[in-house]
C-alpha positions as CSV (number, residue, x, y, z in Angstrom):
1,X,154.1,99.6,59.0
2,X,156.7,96.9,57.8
3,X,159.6,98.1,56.0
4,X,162.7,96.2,54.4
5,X,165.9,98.1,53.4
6,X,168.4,96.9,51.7
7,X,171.9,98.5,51.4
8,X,173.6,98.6,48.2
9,X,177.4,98.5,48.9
10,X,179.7,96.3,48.1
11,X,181.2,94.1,50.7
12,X,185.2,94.0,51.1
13,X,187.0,91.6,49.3
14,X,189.4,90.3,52.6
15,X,189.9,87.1,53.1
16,X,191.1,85.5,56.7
17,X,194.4,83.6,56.3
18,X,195.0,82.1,59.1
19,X,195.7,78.8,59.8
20,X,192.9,77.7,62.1
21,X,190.8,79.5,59.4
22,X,192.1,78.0,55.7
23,X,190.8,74.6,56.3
24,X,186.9,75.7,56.8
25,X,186.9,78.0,53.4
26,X,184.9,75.4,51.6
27,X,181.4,76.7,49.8
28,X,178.6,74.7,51.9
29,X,175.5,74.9,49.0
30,X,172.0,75.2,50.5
31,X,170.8,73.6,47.1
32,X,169.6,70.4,47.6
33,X,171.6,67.3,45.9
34,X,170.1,65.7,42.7
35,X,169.5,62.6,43.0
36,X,169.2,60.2,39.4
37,X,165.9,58.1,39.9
38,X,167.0,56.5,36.4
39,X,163.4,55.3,34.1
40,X,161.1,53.6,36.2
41,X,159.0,50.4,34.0
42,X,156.7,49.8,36.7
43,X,152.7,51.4,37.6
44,X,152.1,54.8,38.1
45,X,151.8,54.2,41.6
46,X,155.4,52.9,41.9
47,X,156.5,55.9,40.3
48,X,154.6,58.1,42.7
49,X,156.5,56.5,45.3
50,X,159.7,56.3,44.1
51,X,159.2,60.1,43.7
52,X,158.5,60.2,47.2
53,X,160.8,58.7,48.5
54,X,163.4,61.0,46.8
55,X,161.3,63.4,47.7
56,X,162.0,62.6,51.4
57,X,165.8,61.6,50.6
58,X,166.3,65.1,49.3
59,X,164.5,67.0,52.3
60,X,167.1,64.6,54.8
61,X,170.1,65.5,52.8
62,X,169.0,69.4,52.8
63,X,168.2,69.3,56.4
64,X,171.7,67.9,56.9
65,X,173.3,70.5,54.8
66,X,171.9,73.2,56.8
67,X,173.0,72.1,60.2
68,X,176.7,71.4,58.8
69,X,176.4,75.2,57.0
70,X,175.4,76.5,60.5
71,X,178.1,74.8,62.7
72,X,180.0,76.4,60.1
73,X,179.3,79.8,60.9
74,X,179.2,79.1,64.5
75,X,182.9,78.1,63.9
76,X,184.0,81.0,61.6
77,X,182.8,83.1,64.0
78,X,184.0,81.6,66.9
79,X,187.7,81.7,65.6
80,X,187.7,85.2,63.6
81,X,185.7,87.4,65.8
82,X,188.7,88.9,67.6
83,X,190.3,89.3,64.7
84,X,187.2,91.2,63.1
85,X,187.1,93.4,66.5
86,X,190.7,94.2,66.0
87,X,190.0,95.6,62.7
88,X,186.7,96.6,62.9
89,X,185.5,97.7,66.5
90,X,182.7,96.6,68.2
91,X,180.4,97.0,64.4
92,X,181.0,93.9,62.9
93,X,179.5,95.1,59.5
94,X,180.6,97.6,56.5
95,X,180.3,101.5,57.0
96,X,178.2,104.5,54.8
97,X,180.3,106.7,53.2
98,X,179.5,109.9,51.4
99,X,180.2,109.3,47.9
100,X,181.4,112.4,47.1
101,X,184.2,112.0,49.8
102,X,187.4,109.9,49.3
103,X,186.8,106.9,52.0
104,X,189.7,106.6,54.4
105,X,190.2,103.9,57.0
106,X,190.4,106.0,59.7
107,X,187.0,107.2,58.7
108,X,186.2,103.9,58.8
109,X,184.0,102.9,62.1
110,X,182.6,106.4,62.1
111,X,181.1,105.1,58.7
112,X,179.5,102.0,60.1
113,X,177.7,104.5,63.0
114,X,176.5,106.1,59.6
115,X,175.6,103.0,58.2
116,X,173.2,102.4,61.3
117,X,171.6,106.0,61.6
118,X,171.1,106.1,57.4
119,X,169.2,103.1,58.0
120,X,166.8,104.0,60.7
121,X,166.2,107.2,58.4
122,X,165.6,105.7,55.5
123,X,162.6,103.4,57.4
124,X,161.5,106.2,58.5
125,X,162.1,105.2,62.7
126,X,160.4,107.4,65.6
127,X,162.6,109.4,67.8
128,X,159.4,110.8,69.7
129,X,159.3,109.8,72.7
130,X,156.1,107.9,72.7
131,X,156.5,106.6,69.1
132,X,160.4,105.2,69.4
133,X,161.1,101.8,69.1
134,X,160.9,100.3,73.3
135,X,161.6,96.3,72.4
136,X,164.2,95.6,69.5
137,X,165.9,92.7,68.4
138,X,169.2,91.9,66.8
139,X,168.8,89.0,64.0
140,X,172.7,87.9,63.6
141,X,173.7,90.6,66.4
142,X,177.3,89.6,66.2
143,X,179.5,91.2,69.3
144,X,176.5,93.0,69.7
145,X,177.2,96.8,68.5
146,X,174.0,97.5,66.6
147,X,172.2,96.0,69.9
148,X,174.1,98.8,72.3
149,X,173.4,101.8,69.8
150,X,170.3,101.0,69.8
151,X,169.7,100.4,73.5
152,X,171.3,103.6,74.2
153,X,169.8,105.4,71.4
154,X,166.3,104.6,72.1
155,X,166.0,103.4,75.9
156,X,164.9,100.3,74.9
157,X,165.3,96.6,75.8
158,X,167.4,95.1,72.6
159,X,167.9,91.2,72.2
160,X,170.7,89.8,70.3
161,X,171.0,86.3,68.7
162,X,174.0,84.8,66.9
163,X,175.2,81.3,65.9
164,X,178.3,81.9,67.6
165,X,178.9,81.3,71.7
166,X,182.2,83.5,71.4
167,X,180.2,86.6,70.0
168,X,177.5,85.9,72.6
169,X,179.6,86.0,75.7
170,X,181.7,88.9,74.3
171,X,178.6,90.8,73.1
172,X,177.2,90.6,76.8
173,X,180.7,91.2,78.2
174,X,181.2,94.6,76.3
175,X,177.4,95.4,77.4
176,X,178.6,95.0,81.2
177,X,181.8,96.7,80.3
178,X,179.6,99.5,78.9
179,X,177.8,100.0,81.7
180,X,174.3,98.2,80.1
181,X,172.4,95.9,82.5
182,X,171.0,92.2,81.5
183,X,167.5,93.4,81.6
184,X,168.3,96.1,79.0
185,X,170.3,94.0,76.5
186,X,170.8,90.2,76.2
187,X,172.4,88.0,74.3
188,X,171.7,84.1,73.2
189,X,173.1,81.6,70.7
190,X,169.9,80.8,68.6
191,X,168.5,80.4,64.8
192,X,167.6,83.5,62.3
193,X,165.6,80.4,61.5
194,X,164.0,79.6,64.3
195,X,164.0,82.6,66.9
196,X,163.3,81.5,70.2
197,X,160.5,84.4,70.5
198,X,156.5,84.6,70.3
199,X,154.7,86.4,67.9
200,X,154.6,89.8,67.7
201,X,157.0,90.6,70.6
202,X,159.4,93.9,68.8
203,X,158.5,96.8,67.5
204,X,162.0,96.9,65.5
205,X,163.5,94.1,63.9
206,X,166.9,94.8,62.9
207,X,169.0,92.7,60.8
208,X,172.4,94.5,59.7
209,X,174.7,91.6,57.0
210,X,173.4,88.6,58.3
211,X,170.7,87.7,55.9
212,X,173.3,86.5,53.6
213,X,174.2,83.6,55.4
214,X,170.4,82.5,55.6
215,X,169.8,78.7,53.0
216,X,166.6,79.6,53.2
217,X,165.4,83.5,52.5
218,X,162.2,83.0,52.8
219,X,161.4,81.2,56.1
220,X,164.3,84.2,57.2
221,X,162.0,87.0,55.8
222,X,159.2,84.8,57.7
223,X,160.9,84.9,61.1
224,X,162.0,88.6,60.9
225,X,157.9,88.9,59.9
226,X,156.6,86.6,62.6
227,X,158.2,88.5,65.7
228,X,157.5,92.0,65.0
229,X,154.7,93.8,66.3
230,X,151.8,95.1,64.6
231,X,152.9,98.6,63.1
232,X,156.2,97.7,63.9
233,X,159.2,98.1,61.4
234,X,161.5,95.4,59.8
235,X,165.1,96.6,58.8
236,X,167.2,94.2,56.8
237,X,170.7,95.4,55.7
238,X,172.1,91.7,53.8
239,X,174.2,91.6,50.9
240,X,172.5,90.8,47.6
241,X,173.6,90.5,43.9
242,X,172.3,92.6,41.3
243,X,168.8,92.4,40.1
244,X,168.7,90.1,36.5
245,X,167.4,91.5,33.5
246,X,163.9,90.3,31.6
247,X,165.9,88.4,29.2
248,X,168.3,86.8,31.9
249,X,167.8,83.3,34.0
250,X,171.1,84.0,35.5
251,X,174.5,85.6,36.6
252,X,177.2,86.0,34.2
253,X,180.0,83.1,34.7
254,X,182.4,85.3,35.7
255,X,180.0,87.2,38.5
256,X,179.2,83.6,39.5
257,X,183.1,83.1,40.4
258,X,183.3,86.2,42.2
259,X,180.4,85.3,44.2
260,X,181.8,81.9,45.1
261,X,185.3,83.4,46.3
262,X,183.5,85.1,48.3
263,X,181.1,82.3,50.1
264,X,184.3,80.4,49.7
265,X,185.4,82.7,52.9
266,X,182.2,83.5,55.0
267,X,180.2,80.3,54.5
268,X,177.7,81.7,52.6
269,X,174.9,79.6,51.1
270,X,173.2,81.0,47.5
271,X,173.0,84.3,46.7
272,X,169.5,85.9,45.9
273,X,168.7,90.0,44.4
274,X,167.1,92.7,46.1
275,X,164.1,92.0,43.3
276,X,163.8,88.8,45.3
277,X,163.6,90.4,48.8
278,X,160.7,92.3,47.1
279,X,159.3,89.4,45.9
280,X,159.3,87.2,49.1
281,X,157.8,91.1,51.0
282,X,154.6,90.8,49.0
283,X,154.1,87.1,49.5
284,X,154.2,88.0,53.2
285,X,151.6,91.2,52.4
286,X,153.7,93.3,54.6
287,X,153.7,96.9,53.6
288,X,155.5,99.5,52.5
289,X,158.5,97.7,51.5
290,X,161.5,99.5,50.0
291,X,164.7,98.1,48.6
């Protein structure tokens, strides 16, 4: 069983002001540039390859965009993750809170803990002892707190990835602090993209807020897909917009400029819907999907 959940609160508003910070708030778009061919007089075959050529001109300048958008998270990350573990703990991602009960901040990090046991509920993950999850990996782990609960919570082995260096050594730092040995949790810089892992090697895949830095959701959802185990189950906790309506192509103009304050501050590429999530789920023909 395969199954996607998406969390549907909405992410703080805060904005990092310091200095080394300011200069890097610029929105890096994972929409490849158009490029003006202009009317071509020539055969059809020169226009076939003038269209290929773009063609290739496009998939370079794309390609180049996605490297500078990652260095850029590497960097964010690298210079606000103390700041973010000051404020937030070792969770670098938002909490569940009862909706019936008045949030507080001091209720804060016991909400994130929430935010990870609602979703292991929700997919429906084993606590038995001979159905839990025994190999689990952290897509965008940050400092590594989802990859320590889970550890602990399971007995498993738990790999985490991230962008950034800093959160690697100071995820495997708080897992030595914490008494957690190397062969029980790890950390490495690598790619949501490109996961340095062979097929079928975790029978949990955990992603909690890092699918909305992905350009490209699909070859995300693909990874995520590629390294889980057969049976095993995919949770994907990412920040989406809201689903369009039939008679919609887009956001409203004013959602659009919320939307781009806020990849203005996390170098965040486009947004996509949890209808798209869905959408990309099928293609793959993994089951039981829920948004």
């Amino acid at each position: 069983m395969n199954t996607l959940f998406r969390t549907t609160e909405s992410p703080f508003l805060q904005y990092l002001n310091q200095p080394s910070t300011s200069d890097r708030r610029r929105r890096i778009s994972s929409l490849p540039v158009r490029i003006g061919l202009g009317r071509s007089t020539r055969t059809g075959l020169a226009k076939t390859t003038t269209r290929m050529m773009a063609s290739s001109s496009s998939a370079a300048t794309e390609t180049v965009g996605r490297e500078v958008l990652k260095k850029g998270i590497a960097d964010f990350y690298d210079e606000s993750s103390g700041i973010w573990e000051d404020i937030w703990g070792d969770h670098m991602h938002h909490g569940f809170y009862n909706p019936d009960v008045q949030a507080s901040i001091s209720d804060h990090r016991s909400a994130q803990i929430r935010m990870i046991e609602e979703s292991l509920s929700f997919a429906g993950v084993p606590e038995d002892s001979l159905k839990k999850p025994k190999s689990i990996v952290d897509v965008g782990c940050g400092i590594g707190g989802s990859s320590r609960y889970l550890a602990r919570k399971y007995g498993a082995q738990c790999q985490g990835i991230t962008l950034s260096p800093v959160q690697a050594q100071r995820a495997q730092a708080l897992a030595a602090a914490q008494g957690l040995a190397d062969k029980q949790v790890s950390f490495q810089v690598a790619d949501a993209l490109q996961q340095p892992f062979p097929d079928g090697q975790f029978d949990l895949v955990w992603s909690m807020e890092s699918g909305e830095h992905m350009p490209d959701k699909k070859k995300f959802v693909s990874e995520l897909a590629r390294v889980a185990a057969p049976g095993a189950t995919i949770i994907m906790v990412t920040w989406c917009h809201r689903d369009l309506s039939p008679s919609e192509d887009s956001l409203k103009p004013e959602e659009e400029k919320l939307l781009n304050k806020i990849c203005d501050a996390y170098y965040l590429p486009a947004w996509c819907s949890a209808a798209d999530y869905v959408k990309l789920l099928q293609s793959l023909s993994l089951q039981d999907g829920k948004p």
